[in-house]
C-alpha positions as CSV (number, residue, x, y, z in Angstrom):
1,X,-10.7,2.8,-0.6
2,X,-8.6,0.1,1.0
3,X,-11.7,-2.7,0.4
4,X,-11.7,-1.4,-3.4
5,X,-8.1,-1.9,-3.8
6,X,-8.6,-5.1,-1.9
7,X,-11.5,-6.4,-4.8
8,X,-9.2,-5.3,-7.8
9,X,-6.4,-7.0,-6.6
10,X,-8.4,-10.0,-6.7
11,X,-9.7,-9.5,-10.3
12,X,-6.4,-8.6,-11.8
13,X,-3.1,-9.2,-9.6
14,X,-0.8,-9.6,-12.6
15,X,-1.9,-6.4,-13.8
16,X,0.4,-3.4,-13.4
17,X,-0.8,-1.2,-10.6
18,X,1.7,1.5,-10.3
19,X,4.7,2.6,-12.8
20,X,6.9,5.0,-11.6
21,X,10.3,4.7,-10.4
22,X,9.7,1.0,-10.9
23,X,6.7,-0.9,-11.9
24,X,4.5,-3.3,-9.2
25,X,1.7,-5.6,-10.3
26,X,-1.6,-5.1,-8.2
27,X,-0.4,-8.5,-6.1
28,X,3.1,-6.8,-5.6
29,X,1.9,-4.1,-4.3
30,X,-0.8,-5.6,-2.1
31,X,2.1,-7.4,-0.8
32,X,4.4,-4.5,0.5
33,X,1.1,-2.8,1.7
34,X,0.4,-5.5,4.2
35,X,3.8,-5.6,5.0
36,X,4.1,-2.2,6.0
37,X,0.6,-2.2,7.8
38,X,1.4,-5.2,9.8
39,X,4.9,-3.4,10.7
40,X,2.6,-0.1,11.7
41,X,0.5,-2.8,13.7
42,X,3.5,-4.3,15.4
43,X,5.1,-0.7,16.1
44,X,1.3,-0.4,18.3
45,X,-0.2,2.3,15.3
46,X,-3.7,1.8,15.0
47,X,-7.2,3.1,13.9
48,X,-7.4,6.7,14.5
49,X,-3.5,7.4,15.1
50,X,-1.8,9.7,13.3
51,X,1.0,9.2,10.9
52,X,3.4,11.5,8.9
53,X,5.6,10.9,5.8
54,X,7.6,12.8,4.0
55,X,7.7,11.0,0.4
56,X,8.5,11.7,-2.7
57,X,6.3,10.8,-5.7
58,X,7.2,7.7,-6.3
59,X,5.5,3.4,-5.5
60,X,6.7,3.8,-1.9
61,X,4.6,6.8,-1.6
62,X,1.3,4.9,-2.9
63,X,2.6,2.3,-0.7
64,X,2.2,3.8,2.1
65,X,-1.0,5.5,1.3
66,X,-2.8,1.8,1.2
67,X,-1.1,0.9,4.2
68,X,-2.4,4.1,6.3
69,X,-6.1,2.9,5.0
């Protein structure tokens, strides 16, 4: 999932990915997805850890759905 998000974002990044509380183009929102990863990285969370939120529906919730992949 996270490499077919990755080829879409390349094909359309000014395209609006997510509309919910607020909309995020495909490149805005593979922005704040590598953000967050890299801060899961830094924090030492990895391949095969576990993570838990507790999200409403809503972009951060998508957001940190690609991050976790």
């Amino acid at each position: 999932l996270a490499d077919i998000f990755e080829s879409i974002v390349d094909v359309v990044p000014n395209h609006p990915a997510v509309v919910c509380n607020r909309a995020l183009t495909y490149a805005e929102l593979d922005a704040r997805t590598n953000r967050l990863a890299s801060t899961w990285k830094a924090q030492g969370i990895g391949p095969g850890d576990h993570i838990g939120l507790l999200l409403y529906n809503s972009t951060e919730f998508i957001e940190a759905m690609i991050a976790a992949l």
